[in-house]
Each structure stands twice: as C-alpha cells, then as structure tokens.
C-alpha positions in Angstrom: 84.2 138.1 21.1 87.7 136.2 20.0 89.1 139.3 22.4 87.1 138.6 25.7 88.3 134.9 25.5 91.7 135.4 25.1 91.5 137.9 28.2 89.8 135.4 30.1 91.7 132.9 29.2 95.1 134.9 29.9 93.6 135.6 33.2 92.9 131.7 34.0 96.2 130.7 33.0 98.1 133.7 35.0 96.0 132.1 38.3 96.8 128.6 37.6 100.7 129.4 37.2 100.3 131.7 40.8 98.4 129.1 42.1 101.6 126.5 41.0 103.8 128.8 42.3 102.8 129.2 45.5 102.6 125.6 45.6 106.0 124.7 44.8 107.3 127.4 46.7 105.1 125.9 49.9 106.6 122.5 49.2 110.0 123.0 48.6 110.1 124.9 51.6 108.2 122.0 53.8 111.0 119.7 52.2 113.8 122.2 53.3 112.2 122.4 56.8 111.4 118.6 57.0 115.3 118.1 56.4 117.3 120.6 58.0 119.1 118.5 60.9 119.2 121.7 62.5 115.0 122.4 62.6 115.2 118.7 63.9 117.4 119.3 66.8 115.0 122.4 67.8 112.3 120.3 67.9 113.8 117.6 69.7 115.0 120.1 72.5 111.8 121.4 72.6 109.7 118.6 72.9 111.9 117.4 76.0 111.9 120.6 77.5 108.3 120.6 77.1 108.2 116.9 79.1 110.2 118.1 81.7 108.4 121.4 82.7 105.0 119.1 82.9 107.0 116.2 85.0 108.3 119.1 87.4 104.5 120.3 87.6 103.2 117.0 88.2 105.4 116.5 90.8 105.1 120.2 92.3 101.3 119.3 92.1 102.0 115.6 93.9 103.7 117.7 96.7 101.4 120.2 97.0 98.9 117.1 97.0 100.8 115.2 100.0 101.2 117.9 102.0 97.4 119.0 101.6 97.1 115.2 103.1 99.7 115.6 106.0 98.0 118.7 106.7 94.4 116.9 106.7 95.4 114.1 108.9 97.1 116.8 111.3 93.7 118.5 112.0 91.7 115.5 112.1 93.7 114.2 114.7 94.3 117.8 116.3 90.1 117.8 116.7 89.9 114.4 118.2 87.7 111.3 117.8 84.5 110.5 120.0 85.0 107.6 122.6 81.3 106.9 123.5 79.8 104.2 120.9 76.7 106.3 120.3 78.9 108.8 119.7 80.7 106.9 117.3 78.2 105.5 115.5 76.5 109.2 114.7 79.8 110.2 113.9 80.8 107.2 111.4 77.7 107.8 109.9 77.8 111.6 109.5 81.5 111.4 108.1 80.2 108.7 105.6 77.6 110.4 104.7 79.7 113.7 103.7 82.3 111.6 102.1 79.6 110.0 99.8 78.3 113.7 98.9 81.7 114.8 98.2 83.1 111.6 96.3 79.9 112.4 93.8 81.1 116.3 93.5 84.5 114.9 92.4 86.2 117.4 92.7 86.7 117.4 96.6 88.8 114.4 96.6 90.8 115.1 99.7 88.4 116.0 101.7 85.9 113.2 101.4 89.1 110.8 101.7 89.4 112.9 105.0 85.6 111.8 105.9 86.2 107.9 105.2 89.1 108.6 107.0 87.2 109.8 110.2 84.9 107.4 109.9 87.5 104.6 109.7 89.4 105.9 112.9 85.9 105.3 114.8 84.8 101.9 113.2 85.5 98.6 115.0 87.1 96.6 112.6 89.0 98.5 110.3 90.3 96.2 107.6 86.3 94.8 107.2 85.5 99.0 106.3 88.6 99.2 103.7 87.2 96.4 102.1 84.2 97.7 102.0 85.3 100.8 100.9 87.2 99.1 98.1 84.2 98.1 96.8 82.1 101.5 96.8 84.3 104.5 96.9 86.2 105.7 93.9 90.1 104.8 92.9 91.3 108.5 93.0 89.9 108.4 97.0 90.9 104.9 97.9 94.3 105.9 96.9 94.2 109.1 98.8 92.7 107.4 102.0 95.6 104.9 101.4 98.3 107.9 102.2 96.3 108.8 104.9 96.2 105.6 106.7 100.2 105.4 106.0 100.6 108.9 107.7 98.9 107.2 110.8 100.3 104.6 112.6 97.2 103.8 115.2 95.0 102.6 112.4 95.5 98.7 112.7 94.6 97.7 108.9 96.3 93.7 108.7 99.0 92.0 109.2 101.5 94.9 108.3 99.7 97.6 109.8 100.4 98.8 113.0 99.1 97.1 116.0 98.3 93.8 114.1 100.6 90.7 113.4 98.2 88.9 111.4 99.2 85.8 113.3 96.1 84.8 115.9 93.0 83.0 115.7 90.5 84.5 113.4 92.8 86.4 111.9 92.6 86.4 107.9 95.6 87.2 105.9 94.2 86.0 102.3 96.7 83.5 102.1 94.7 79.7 102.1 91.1 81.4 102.8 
C-alpha cells in the first residue's frame, strides 16, 4: 500500500510543480509585456488609430446625415405646400400625425423630422409650434428639424429667423416676459 501512495503522491507533486510553472512562466511574461516601452508604444498607436477611424465615421455618418436632410427639404419644397386653410389644416394634421407614428418607431428620425417640418411650413405661427414641439417631440428630432429650418430661409421662427425682427408690438423675445 506504502507503493500506491508514494505514486500518488509523486503524481500530485509533479502537477503542483506544472501547475507553478505555468504560472510563473504566465507572469513573468505578463510583467515582460506590461513593461516593454515598445508593446506600450503599439498600444498607444493603436488605440489612436482606433479613435480616429470612428471620428472619420462619425463624421462620414454626420455628412451622410446632412445631406439626407438637404435632400429632404429639397423634395418637400419641390412638392409644394397647400394654400387653402382647409387644406392646411388636413395637411398639418396628417403630417403630425405621421411624424408622431414615426418619432415612436425611432428609427425613422429624418423622416418624421420631415413631417413636423411640413406641418410647420403650413401652421400660422411658427415659433408657438416649435415650442410646442419642444415640449412633445423627441431631442434626436428636434435637433434634426432644427437643420431643417436652417436650410430654409422662409420659415420666420423669432427674432433671428428670417422675415422677423423681433422688434414690434406683441412680439416676445424672452427677454423681460
């Protein structure tokens, strides 16, 4: 019996001193790695080259993005806006309507920016709709519907939009409300 536990025994301690082994040789070789200026370098130049290939896709994406805009505005304008006020009131609420359904889908952001567009171009009061849209519509579309306004000079938004000085009776700049 004095036989099978020295075997087993032999075999226990030939594992543990593998087992050491492999550990020291896995440490010193983290250590080596860990302090080599050169593996430090590497990973420097790859982590910038990494941030600089995703800051030239966001900004490929931010083109692509403004031009999908440009583009939008283009055709809405290209179709035209009603000029009868039934008209306009069937067609504000048709375009808010679709922008609502596709602000909830998420995933459609341009286009129902493009509906709260339409539907501003054909409301009375503009500035009292982009505060009401403030209030209800999501950040990623106000912000969207914000370039789109920019891209069009005839919407008349406040005192530095076009067509409004902001300097009249009833007009309300914010300032001493």
């Amino acid at each position: 019996m004095s036989s099978s536990v020295r075997t087993s025994t032999i075999v226990i301690a030939s594992a543990g001193a593998i087992m050491t082994g492999f550990l020291a040789y896995a440490v010193y070789f983290d250590h080596k790695r860990r302090s080599d200026p050169e593996f430090r370098k590497a990973l420097k130049r790859e982590s910038r080259r990494e941030a600089r290939a995703a800051k030239e896709e966001a900004e490929a994406q931010g083109v692509q993005q403004k031009q999908a805009i440009e583009d939008a505005v283009s055709e809405a304008r290209d179709e035209g806006f009603p000029t009868d006020v039934e008209d306009k009131e069937a067609y504000f609420m048709n375009e808010v309507g679709q922008g609502e359904v596709l602000c909830q889908d998420g995933t459609k952001l341009i286009e129902a920016a493009l509906c709260f567009y339409k539907a501003l171009k054909v409301y009375p009061q503009p500035r009292d709709l982009i505060h009401i849209y403030d209030k209800t519509v999501p950040k990623p579309v106000i912000d969207i519907l914000a370039e789109m306004i920019a891209l069009d000079p005839t919407i008349s938004v406040g005192p530095f939009g076009a067509g409004g000085s902001g300097s009249g009776p009833g007009s309300s700049t914010g300032i001493d409300d």
